[in-house]
C-alpha positions in Angstrom: 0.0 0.0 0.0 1.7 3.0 -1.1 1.9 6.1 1.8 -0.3 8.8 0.4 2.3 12.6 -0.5 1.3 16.1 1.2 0.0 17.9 -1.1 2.5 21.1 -2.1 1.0 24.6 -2.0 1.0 25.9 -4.9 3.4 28.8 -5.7 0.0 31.1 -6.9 -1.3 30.5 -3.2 1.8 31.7 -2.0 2.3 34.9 -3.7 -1.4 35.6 -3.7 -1.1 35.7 0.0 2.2 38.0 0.1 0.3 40.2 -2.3 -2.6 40.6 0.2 -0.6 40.9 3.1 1.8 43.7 1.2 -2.1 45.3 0.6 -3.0 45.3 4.5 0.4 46.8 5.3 0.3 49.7 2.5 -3.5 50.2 3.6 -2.8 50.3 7.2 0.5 53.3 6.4 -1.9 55.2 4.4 -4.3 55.4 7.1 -1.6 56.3 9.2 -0.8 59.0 7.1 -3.8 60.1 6.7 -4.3 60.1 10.2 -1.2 62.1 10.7 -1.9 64.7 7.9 -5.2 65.4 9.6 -4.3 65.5 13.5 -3.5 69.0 14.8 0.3 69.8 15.2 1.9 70.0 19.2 0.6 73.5 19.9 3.7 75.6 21.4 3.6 77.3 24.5 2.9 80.5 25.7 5.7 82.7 27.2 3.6 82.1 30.5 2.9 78.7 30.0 7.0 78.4 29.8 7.4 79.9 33.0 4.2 78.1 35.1 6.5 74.8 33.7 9.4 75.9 35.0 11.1 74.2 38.4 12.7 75.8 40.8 16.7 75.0 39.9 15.7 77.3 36.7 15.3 80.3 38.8 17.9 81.6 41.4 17.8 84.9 44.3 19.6 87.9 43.6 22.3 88.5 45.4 21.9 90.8 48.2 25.7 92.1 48.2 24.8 93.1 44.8 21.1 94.4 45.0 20.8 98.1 45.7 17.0 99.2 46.6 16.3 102.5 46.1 13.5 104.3 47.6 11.6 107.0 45.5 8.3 108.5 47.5 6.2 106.3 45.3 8.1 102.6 46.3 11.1 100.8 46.0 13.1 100.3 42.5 15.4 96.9 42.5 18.9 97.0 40.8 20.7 93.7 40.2 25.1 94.9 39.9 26.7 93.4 37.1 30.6 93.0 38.5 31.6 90.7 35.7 31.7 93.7 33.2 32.3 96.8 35.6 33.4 95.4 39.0 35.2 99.0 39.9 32.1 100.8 39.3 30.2 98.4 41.2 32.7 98.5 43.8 32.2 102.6 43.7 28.6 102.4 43.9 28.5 99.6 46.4 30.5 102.1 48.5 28.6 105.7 47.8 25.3 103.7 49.0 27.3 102.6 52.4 28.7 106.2 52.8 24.6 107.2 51.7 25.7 109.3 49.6 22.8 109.7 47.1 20.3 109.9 50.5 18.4 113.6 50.0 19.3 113.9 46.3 17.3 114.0 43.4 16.8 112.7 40.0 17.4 115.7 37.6 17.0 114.4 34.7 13.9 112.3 32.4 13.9 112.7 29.0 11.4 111.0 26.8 11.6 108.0 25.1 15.9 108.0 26.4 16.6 108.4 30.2 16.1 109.4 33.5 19.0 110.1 35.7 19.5 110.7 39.5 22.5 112.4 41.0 23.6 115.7 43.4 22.4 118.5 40.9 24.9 121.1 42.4 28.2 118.9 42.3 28.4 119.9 46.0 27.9 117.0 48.1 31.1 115.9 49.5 32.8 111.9 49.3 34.0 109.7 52.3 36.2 106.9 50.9 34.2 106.6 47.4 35.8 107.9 43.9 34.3 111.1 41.8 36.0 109.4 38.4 37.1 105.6 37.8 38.7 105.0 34.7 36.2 103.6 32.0 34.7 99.9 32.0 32.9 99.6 28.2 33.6 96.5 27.4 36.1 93.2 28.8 37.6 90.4 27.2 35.1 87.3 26.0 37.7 85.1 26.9 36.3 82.9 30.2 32.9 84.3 29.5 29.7 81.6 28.2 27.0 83.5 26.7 23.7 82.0 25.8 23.6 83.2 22.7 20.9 84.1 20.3 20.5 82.4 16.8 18.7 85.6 15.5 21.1 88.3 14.0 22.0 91.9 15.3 22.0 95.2 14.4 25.0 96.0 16.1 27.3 92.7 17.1 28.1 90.3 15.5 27.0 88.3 18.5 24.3 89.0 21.1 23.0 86.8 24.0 23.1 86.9 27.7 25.2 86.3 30.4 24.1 85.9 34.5 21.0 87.6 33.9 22.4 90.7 32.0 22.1 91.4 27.9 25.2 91.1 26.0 26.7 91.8 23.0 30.1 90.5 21.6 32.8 90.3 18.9 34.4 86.9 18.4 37.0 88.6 15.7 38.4 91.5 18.6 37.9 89.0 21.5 35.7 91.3 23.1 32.2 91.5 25.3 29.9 94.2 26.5 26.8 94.8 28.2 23.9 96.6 25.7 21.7 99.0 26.4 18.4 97.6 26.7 15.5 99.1 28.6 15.9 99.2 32.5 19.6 98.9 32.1 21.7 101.0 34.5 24.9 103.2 33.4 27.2 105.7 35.3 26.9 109.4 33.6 29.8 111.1 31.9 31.2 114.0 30.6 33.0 114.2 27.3 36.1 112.3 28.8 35.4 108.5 29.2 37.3 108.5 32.5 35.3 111.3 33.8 32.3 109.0 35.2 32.4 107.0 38.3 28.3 106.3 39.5 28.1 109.5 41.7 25.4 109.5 38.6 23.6 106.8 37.7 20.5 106.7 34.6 18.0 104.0 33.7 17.1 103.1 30.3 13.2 104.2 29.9 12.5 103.9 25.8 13.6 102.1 23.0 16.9 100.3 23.9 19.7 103.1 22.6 22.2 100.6 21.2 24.3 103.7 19.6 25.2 104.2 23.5 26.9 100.5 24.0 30.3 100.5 24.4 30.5 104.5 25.2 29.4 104.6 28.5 29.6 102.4 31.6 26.6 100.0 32.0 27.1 98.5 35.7 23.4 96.6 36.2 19.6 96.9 35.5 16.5 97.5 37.3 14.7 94.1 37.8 11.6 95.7 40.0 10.3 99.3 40.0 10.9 100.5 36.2 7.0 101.9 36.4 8.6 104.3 39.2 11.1 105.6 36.9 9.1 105.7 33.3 6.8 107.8 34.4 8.5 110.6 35.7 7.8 113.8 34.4 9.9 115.1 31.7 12.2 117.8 32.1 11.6 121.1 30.1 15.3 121.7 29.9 18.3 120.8 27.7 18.4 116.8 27.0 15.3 116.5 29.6 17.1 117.7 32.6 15.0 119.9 35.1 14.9 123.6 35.0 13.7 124.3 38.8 14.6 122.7 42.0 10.9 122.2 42.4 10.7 119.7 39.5 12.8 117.2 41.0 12.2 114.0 42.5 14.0 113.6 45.8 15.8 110.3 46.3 15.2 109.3 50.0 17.9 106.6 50.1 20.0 104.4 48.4 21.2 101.3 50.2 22.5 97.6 49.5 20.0 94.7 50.4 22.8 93.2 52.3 22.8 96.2 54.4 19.1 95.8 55.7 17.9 93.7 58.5 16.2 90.5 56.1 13.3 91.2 57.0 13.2 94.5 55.3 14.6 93.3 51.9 12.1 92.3 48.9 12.9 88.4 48.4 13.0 88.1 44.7 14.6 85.5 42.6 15.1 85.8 38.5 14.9 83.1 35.6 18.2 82.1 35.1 19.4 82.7 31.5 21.6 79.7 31.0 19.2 76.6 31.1 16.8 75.0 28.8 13.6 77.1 30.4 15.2 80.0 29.9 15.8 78.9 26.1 12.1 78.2 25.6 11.1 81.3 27.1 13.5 83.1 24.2 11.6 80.8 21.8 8.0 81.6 22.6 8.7 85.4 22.7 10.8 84.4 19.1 7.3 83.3 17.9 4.3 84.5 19.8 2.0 81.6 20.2 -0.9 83.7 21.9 -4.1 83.6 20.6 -3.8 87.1 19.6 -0.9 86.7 17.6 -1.6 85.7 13.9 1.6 85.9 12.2 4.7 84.9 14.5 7.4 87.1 13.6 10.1 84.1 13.6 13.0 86.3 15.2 13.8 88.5 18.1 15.7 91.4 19.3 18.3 90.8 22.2 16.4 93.8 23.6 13.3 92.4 22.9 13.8 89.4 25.7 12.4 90.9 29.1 14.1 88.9 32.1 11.1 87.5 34.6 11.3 88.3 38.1 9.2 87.0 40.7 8.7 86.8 44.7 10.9 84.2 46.0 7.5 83.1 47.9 6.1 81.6 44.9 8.7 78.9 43.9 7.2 75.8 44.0 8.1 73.0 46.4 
């Protein structure tokens, strides 16, 4: 009795059934695709959304060895010290607000859309151990600094970023870096000799960021609380929106350093660090405005254009 053979598939079965399985696969990609093509994209985030997602290592306090409050009759105005790019100046004014110098003085000076400027309007008021003149502070070497730098290009550098907190701008080719002059920035008055400024007086930024002023006068900080003290003061009648009568003035009740105060007196701020990848995404959604009220993202941004968030220290998140 002879042992019945399988019976072979045949090679049409075969390839009929790769067929239909090649079918199912290319059906099920194209409804993939499909699927892709119609679902909505990520949506980006908001500039606040940014910062509500933020932790608590992306922020840090202000230092209160370099924080000077100074009290206007309307409230406090906050000023972070930038000693990495003037540390005599900052060392000067450090030691006119501990000699209290600027306490009874006045701000002589706002002029729109530029400055306004505090100082002793008569040149009288005598120094203890702080200078009248340091010699200049522009700009320092970029060597050992790391700036977070913007993709977007400048104006005016050839590189533009920020560093600790502060705006910077910088040329690779001359190896050299310098703070800018963007809005609530703070710089020590001159007269026509570079060397003839030392922070006996001090102006604040109050109007379009006026870059043509980077690099010929000493920045030494910026205002991180209280710029709505300063922007509205009323604007002086006289040459370059300084004050023709006594009577105009503002009067300056002190000037200290945080460090200086009993802690519980001090305003307990901390700022968004500039060097991590919140701070990066912050610079991205003000890059492209994702609002509901924007409609057509503008795709770059000014290093001016990049306002550092401040916030009460009592708010970080646990």
């Amino acid at each position: 009795m002879s042992t019945p053979r399988p019976r072979r598939r045949s090679r049409t079965t075969a390839t009929g059934a790769a067929l239909l399985a090649l079918a199912a696969l290319l059906l099920d990609s194209a409804a993939a695709l499909a699927a892709a093509k119609t679902a909505p994209p990520p949506r980006a985030q908001t500039t606040a959304e940014v910062l509500a997602a933020s932790s608590p290592s992306d922020w840090r306090a202000l230092d209160p060895e370099r924080t000077l409050y100074l009290e206007l009759p309307a409230g406090r105005v906050i000023i972070e010290l930038a000693p990495v790019f003037a540390p005599h100046h900052v060392e000067n004014v450090v030691a006119l607000a501990r000699e209290q110098y600027f306490d009874g003085l006045a701000i002589m000076r706002a002029q729109d859309n530029y400055v306004v400027q505090w100082g002793d309007p008569d040149g009288k008021k005598p120094l203890q151990k702080a200078q009248r003149t340091l010699p200049a502070e522009f700009e320092r070497p970029l060597r050992g600094l790391t700036v977070t730098r913007l993709t977007d290009p400048d104006t005016y550098a050839p590189l533009v970023g920020f560093i600790g907190g502060f705006p910077v701008a910088a040329d690779p080719l001359i190896g050299r870096a310098w703070l800018v002059h963007c809005y609530g920035m703070v710089g020590a008055g001159r007269d026509n000799d570079v060397d003839s400024g030392g922070g006996t007086e001090l102006y604040v930024v109050i109007g379009q960021a006026p870059r043509h002023l980077d690099r010929n006068v000493t920045l030494l900080g910026r205002v991180v609380r209280g710029m709505e003290l300063l922007s509205v003061m009323p604007r002086g009648s006289g040459a370059l929106g300084f004050y023709e009568q006594p009577a105009e003035r503002t009067p300056l009740r002190t000037l200290r350093v945080a460090a200086d105060l009993p802690e519980a007196e001090r305003t307990a701020l901390e700022v968004l660090k500039t060097d991590t990848a919140t701070f990066s995404a912050y610079v991205e959604a003000r890059r492209n405005r994702h609002e509901e009220w924007f409609k057509v993202p503008a795709g770059r941004i000014d290093v001016c254009n990049v306002p550092l968030p401040a916030r009460d220290a009592k708010v970080r998140q646990r």
